[in-house]
Residue, then its C-alpha position, 0 to 999 in steps of 0.5 A: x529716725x533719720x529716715x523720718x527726718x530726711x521724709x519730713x524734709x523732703x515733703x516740706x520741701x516739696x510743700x514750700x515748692x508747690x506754694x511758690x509755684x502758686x504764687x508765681x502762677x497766681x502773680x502772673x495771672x493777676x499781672x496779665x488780667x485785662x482791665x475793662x474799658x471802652x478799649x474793649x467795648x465794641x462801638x455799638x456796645x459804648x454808643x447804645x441808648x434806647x433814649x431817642x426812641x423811648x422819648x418819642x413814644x412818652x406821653x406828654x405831662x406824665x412822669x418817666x424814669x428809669x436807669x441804665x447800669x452797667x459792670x464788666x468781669x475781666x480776665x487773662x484771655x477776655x472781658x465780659x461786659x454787660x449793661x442794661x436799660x429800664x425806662x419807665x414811663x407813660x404810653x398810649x397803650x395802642x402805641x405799645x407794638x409802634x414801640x417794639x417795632x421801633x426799638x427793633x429797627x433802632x438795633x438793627x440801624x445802630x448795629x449796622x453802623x457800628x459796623x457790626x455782623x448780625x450772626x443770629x437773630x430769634x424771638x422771645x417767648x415773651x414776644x420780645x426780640x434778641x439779636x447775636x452779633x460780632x464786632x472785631x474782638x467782641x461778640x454779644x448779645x441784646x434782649x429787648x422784652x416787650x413793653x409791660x407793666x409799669x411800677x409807677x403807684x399813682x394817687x388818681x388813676x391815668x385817664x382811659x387809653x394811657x398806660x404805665x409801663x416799663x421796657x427790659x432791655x440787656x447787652x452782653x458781650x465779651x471781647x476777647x484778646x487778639 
């Protein structure tokens, strides 16, 4: 009986440690996370907005819309950040691959300028295009998908040549502490 008891003691103890032990663990890990923030944000990341370029490709008279969200993870070694664009609005449907072309070349220029290596570039399977890059703490990624059907519901129909559409555009990244 005494040695159930001494047992009983023992392995509570053993419990009540292993429980502090979680605590200090999970209390260091929580005091250590970083807090996401344009300090940790590329520059390419914190300045990227396909406005400029959307806006020269809308047809004049029509309605536009769309939005822009954002969220970061945050962690003890990193932080993932994402954000993403979904203009919609009223194109010439010839000018759909002017608008690709574009959008690209806009990447490509706001990346340089932010000073950012380009590290890999592909194709999409849809047509679209996605570029890898590297800059100081950070490495991400931005996919733009090709202009498709817009989810404007219109009461008269456009006239011939016109077309609604709507452009997927997605930033990851993850900056990584020093």
């Amino acid at each position: 009986m005494k040695l159930v008891r001494v047992l009983g003691f023992g392995f509570g103890s053993l419990c009540l440690l292993a429980l502090a032990a979680l605590l200090v663990w999970a209390e260091w890990t929580n005091s250590h996370r970083i807090v996401p923030g344009p300090q940790n944000q590329s520059s390419f990341l914190k300045s990227y907005d396909p406005e400029q370029v959307i806006k020269t490709f809308r047809y004049p008279g029509e309605g536009s819309g769309g939005g822009h969200n954002s969220g970061a993870s945050s962690g003890v070694g990193s932080v993932h950040h994402t954000a993403g664009f979904d203009p919609y609005f009223t194109i010439q449907s010839s000018r759909k691959p002017d608008l690709l072309t574009a959008l690209n070349e806009d990447v490509l220029r706001r990346l340089a300028l932010a000073d950012a290596r380009l590290v890999r570039k592909s194709v999409e399977s849809d047509g679209g295009f996605r570029y890898e890059y590297a800059s100081g703490n950070s490495v991400g990624s931005i996919s733009v998908h090709p202009p498709s059907s817009g989810i404007v519901h219109r009461n008269m129909p456009l006239p011939a040549g016109l077309e609604d559409i709507t452009v997927d555009i997605q930033l990851e990244e993850t900056w990584t502490r020093p």
